[in-house]
C-alpha positions as CSV (number, residue, x, y, z in Angstrom):
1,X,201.8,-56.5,100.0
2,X,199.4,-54.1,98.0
3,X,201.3,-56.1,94.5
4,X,199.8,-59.7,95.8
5,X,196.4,-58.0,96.3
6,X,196.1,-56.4,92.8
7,X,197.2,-59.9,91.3
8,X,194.2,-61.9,92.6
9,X,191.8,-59.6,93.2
10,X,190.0,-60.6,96.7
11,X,187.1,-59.3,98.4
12,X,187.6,-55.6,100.2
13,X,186.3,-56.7,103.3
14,X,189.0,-59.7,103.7
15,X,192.2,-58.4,105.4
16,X,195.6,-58.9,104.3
17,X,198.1,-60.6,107.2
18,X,201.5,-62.1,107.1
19,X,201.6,-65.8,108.2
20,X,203.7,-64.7,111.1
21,X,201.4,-62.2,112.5
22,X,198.6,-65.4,113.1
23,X,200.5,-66.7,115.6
24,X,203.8,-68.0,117.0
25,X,206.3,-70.4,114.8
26,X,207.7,-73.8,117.0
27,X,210.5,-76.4,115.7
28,X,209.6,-80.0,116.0
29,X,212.0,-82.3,117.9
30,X,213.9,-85.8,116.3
31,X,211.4,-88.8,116.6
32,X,213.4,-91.8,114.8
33,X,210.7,-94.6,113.8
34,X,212.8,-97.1,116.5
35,X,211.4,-94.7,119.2
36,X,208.1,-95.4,117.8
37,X,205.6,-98.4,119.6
38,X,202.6,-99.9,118.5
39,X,200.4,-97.6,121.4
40,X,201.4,-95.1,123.9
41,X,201.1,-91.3,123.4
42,X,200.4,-89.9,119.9
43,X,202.8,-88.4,117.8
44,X,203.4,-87.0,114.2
45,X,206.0,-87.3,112.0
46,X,206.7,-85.0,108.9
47,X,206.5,-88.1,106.8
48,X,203.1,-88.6,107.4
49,X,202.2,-85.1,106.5
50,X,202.8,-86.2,102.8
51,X,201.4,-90.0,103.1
52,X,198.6,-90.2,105.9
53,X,197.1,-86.7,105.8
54,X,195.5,-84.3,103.8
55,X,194.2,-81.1,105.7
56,X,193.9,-81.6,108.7
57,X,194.9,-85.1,110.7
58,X,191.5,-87.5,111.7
59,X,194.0,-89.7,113.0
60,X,196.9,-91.1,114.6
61,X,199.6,-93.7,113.1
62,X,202.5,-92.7,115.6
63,X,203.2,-93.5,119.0
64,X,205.6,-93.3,121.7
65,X,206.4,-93.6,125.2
66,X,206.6,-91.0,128.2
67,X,210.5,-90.1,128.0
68,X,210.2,-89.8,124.1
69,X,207.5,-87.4,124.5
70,X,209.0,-85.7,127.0
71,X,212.0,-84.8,124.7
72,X,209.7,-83.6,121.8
73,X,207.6,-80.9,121.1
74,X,204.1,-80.9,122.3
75,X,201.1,-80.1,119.6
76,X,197.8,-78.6,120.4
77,X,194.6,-78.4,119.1
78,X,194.5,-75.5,116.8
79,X,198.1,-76.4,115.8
80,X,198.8,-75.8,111.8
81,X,202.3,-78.4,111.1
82,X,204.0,-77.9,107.7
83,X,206.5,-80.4,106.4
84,X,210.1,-78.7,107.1
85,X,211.5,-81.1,104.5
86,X,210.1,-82.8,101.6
87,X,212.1,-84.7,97.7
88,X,210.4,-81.8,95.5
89,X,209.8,-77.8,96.1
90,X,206.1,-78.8,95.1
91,X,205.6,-80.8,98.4
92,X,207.6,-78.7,100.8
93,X,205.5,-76.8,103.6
94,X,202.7,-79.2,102.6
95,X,200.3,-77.6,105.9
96,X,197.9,-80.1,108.4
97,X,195.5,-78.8,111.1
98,X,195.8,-80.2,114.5
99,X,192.3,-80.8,115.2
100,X,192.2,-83.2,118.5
101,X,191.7,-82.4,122.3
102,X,194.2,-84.9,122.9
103,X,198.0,-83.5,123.0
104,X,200.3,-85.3,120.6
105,X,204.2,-84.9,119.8
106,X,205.5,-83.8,117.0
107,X,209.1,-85.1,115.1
108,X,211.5,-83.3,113.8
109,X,211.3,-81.3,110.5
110,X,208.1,-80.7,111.7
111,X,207.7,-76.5,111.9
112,X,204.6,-75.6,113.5
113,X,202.3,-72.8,114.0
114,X,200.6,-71.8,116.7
115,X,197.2,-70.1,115.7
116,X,195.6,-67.3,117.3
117,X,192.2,-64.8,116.2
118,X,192.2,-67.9,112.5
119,X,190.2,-71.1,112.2
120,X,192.7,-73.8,112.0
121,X,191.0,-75.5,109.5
122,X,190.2,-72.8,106.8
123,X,194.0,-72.2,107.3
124,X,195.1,-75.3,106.5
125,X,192.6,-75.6,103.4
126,X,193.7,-72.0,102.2
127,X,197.3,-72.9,102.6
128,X,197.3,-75.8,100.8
129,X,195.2,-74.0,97.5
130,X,196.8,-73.3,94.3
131,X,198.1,-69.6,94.7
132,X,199.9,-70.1,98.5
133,X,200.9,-73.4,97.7
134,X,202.7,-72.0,94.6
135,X,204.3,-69.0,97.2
136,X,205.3,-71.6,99.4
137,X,207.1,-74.1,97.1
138,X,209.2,-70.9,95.8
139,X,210.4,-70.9,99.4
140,X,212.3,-74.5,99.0
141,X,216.1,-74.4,99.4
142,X,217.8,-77.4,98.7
143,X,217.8,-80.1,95.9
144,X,217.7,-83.5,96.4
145,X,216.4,-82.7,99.7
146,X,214.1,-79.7,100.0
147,X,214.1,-77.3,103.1
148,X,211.6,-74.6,104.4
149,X,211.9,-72.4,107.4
150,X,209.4,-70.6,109.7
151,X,211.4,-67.3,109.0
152,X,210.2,-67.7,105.4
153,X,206.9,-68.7,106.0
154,X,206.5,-66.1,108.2
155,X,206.4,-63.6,105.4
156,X,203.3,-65.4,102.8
157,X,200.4,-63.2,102.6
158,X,197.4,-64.5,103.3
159,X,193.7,-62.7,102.6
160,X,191.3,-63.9,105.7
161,X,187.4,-63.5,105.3
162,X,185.9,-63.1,108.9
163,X,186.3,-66.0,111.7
164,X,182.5,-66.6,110.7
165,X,183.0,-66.9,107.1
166,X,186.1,-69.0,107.5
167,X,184.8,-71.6,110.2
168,X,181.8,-71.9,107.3
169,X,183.9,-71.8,104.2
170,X,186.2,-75.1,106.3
171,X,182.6,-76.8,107.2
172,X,181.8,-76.6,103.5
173,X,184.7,-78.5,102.5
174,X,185.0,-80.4,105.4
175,X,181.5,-82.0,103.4
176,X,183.7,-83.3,100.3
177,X,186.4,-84.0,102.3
178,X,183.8,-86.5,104.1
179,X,182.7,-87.7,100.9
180,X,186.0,-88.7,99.7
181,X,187.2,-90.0,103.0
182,X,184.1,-92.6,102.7
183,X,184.0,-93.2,99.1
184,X,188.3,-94.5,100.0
185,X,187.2,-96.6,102.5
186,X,184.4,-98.7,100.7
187,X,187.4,-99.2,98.0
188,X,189.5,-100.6,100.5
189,X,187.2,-102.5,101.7
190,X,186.6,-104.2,98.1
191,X,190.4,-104.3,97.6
192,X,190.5,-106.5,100.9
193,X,187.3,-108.5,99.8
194,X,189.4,-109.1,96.5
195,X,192.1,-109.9,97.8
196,X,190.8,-112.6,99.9
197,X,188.7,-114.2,97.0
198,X,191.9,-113.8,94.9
199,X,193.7,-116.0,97.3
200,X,191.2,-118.7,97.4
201,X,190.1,-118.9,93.3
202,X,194.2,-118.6,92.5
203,X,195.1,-121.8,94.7
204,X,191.7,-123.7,94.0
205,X,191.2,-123.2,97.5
206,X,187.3,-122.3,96.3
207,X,186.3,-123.5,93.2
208,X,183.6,-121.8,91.3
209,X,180.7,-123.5,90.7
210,X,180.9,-126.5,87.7
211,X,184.6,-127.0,88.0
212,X,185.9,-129.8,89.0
213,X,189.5,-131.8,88.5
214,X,192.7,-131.8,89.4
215,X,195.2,-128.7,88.8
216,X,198.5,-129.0,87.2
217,X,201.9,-127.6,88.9
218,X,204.0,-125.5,86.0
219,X,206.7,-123.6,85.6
220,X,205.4,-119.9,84.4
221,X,208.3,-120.1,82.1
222,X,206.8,-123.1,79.8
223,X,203.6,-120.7,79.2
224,X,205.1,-117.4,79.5
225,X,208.0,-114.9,78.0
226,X,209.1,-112.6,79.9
227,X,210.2,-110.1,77.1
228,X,213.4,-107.5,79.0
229,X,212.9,-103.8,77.4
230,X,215.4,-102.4,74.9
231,X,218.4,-99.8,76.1
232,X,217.3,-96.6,74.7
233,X,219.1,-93.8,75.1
234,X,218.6,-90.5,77.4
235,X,220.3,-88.7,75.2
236,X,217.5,-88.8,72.1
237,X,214.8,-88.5,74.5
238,X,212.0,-85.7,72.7
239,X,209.2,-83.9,73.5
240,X,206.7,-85.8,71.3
241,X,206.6,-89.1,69.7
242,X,206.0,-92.8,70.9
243,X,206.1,-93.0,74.6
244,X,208.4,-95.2,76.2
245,X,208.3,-97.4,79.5
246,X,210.1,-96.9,82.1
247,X,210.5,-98.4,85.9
248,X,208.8,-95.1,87.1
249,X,205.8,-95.4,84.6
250,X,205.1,-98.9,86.1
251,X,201.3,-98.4,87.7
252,X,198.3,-100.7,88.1
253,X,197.1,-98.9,85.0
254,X,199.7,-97.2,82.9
255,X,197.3,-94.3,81.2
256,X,198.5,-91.0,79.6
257,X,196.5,-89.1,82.5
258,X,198.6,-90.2,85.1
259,X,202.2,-90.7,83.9
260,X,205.2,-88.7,83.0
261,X,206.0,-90.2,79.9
262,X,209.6,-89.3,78.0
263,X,209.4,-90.1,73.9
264,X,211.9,-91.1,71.7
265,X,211.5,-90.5,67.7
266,X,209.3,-93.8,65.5
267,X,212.8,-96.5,64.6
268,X,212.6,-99.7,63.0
269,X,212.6,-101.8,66.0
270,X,211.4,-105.4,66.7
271,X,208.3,-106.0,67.5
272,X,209.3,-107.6,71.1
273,X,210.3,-104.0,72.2
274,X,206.8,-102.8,71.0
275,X,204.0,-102.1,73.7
276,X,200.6,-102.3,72.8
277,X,197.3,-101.7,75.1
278,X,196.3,-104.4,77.9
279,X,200.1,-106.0,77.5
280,X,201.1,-106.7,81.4
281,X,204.4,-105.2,82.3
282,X,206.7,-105.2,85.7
283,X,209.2,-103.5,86.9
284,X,212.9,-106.0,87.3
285,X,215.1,-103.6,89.2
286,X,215.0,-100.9,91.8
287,X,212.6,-99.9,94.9
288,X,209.6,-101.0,93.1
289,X,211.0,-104.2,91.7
290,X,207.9,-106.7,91.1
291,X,205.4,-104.3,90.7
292,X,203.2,-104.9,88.0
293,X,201.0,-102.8,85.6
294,X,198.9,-103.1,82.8
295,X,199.1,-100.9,80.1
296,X,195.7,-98.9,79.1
297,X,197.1,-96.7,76.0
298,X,195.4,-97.0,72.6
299,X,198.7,-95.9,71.0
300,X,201.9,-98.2,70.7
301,X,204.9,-97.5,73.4
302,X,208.1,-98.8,73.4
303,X,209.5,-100.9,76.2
304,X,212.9,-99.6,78.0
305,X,215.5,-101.4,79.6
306,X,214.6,-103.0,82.8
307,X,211.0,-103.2,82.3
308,X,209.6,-106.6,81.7
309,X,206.7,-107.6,78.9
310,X,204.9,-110.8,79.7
311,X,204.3,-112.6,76.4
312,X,201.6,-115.4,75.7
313,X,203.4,-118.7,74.8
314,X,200.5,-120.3,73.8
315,X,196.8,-119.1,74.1
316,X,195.4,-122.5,74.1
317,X,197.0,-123.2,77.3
318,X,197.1,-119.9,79.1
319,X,194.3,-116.9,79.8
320,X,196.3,-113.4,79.2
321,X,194.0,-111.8,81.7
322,X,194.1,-114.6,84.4
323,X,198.2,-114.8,83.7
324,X,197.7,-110.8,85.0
325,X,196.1,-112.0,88.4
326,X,198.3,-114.9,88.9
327,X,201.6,-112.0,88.7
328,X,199.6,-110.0,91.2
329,X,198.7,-112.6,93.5
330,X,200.1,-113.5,97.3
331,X,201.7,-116.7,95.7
332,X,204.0,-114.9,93.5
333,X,204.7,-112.7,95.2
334,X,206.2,-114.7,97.7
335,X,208.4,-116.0,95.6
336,X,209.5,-112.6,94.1
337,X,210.8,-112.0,98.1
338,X,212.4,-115.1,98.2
339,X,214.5,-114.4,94.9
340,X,215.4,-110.7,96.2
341,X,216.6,-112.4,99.3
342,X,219.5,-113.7,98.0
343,X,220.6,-110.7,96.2
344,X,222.2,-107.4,97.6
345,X,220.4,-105.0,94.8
346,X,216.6,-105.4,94.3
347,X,216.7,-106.8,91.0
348,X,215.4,-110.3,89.0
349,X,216.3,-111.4,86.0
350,X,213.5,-112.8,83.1
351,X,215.1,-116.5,84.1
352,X,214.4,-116.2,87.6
353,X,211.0,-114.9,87.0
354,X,209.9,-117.5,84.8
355,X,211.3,-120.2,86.4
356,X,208.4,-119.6,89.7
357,X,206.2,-122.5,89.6
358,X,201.8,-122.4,89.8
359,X,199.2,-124.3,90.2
360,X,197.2,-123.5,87.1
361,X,193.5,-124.9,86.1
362,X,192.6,-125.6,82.7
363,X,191.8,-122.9,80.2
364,X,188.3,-122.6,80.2
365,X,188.4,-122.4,84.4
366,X,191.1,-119.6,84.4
367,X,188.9,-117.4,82.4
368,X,186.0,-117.9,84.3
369,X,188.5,-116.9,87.4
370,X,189.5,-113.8,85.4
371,X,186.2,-113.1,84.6
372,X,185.2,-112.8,88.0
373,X,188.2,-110.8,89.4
374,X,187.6,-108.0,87.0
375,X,184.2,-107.5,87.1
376,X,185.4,-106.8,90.9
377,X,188.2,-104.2,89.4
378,X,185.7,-102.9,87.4
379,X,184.0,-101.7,90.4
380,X,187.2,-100.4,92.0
381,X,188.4,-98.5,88.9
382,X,184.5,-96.7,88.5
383,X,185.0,-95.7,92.2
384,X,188.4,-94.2,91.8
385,X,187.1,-92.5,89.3
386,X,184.3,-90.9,90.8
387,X,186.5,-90.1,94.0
388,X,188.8,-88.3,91.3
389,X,185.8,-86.6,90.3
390,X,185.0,-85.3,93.9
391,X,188.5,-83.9,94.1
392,X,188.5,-82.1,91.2
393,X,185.2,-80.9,92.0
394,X,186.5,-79.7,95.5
395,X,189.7,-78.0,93.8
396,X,187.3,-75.6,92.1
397,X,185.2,-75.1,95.0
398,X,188.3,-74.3,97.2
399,X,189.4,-71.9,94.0
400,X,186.4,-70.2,94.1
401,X,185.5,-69.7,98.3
402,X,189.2,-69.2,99.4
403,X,189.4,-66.6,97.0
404,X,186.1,-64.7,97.8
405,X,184.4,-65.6,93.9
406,X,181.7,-66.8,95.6
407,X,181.0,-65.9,99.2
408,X,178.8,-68.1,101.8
409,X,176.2,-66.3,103.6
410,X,177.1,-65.2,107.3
């Protein structure tokens, strides 16, 4: 215990307690998503620890009926639930507070702790910062699935300001948190505005103002290639050199800030294989087959195998950018389903894809389309960076408070 204290040095009023000794450790019971309904009595399951929440749960997504409940574990306010299972060690024991007067259930692989003398909140804020979250993921057993268990957690040190301190250190956070929470929403809200707009320019439903005329049905194939990637191989994979593409580095913008690039060695190779920046890409095989990205990189990237490259036929005929919204639109994706219906393995082929048929406006109409749909991305992309921002910015504050740098007055 005393080793963990000299390592980060905290303040000598804080005290030093085990996980275990702040309360009593529960197991969540099964919940399979058939038992779930669209409304009855809340419930969480340890999936959503990962994919709805963040520290502490605002909200429900679950529910289930009487005799479900009555076979699961009941959570109460105060309640701190870790993940008991999770792909990577990094996500494992990932920590929510129960925050609600209402009594919800909780699924299995759900552990939970049941506080006493600890705000709930600054708990769940100080388990989830940098040094505990470390401790915690050492805890994982397991490898393609990951396992924690109360009789580990039990035994992470935690350093605990006063209740005081800690229910104002939480409030203080609680105020980014806020921040964030509302700067998501307006972007969702002017994702759905897009994507309503998107559906109406894209089919002509709207036209914008001084266009007029009839559209022309065509076969994406007679203004489009759809360029397949080249079969590199693992094997000569390096640490530094020209990135290369694969299905997992397929994103709505494909930046070296938020990918995990592998790099192969500079080859004489044909330009088809070549990435450059703003070329649109899709993935043709796997879970995420037909999801599209554009590539942001200044610096040239090769294409790998099963990763498509849309290639302008002929500019006089087709926008690059509008070709970009047309591939994410409802209409092609629609046919995208239908294709992967008749197969047993989510793939498509570059035939398949370029035989899906468009209504398409002349030239100078699709960029004024394209024009207007990115001004709107424009907005979206400055917002998610400025909620990035705000996260950062709340990673060092939580550094800095949970730690005891910087104290709040009591």
């Amino acid at each position: 215990m005393n080793s963990i204290k000299e390592k980060v040095p905290y303040p000598s009023d804080w005290k030093v307690k085990k996980l275990g000794e702040l309360g009593e450790f529960l197991k969540g019971k099964g919940i399979s998503k058939s038992e779930t309904i669209e409304s009855g009595l809340p419930c969480i399951r340890y999936g959503e620890i990962y994919t709805r929440h963040h520290d502490y749960i605002k909200e429900f997504y679950s529910f289930v009926d009487e005799d479900t409940a009555n076979k699961s574990t009941e959570i109460m306010k105060g309640d701190i639930l870790f993940a008991g299972s999770g792909e990577t060690a990094e996500e494992i024991g990932k920590s929510v507070a129960y925050l609600h007067e209402e009594k919800a259930y909780a699924g299995g692989d759900i552990i939970i702790l049941r506080t006493k003398d600890v705000d709930s909140k600054y708990l769940a804020f100080a388990l989830n910062e940098g040094r505990l979250a470390k401790e915690r993921a050492k805890l994982g057993q397991g490898h393609s699935v990951v396992h924690i268990y109360p009789k580990e957690l039990k035994e992470l040190i935690i350093h605990l300001p006063s209740e005081i301190e800690q229910q104002k250190i939480a409030s203080i956070l609680s105020t980014w948190d806020k921040a964030i929470e509302l700067k998501e929403k307006l972007i969702e809200q002017k994702k759905e505005q897009k994507k309503g707009l998107m559906q109406k320019l894209l089919t002509g439903e709207v036209r914008l103002p001084g266009f007029e005329g009839e559209w022309r049905q065509v076969r994406l194939g007679k203004l489009t290639k759809l360029q397949g990637g080249y079969a590199f191989k693992s094997t000569e994979f390096v640490k530094q050199g020209i990135p290369i593409i694969r299905i997992s580095n397929i994103a709505p913008e494909i930046t070296d800030t938020n990918q995990d690039f592998v790099y192969y060695d500079e080859v004489e190779i044909s330009d088809s294989f070549k990435v450059n920046f703003g070329d649109i890409l899709i993935a043709m095989s796997g879970a995420t087959t037909g999801k599209v990205g554009l590539y942001k990189n200044r610096e040239l990237a090769y294409l790998n195998q099963r990763v498509g490259k849309f290639v302008n036929l002929d500019e006089s005929k087709l926008d690059y950018s509008f070709l970009y919204h047309l591939v994410m639109s409802s209409t092609f994706k629609l046919q995208l389903k239908e294709e992967l219906a008749t197969g047993a393995q989510p793939n498509i082929s570059s035939k398949q894809i370029e035989n899906f048929k468009f209504n398409i406006p002349p030239l100078d109409e699709q960029k004024k389309i394209s024009r207007t749909l990115n001004q709107i991305d424009r907005s979206i992309i400055l917002q998610e960076k400025e909620i990035a921002l705000l996260k950062h910015q709340k990673q060092g504050l939580m550094q800095l408070l949970l730690t005891g740098k910087v104290r709040v007055k009591v």
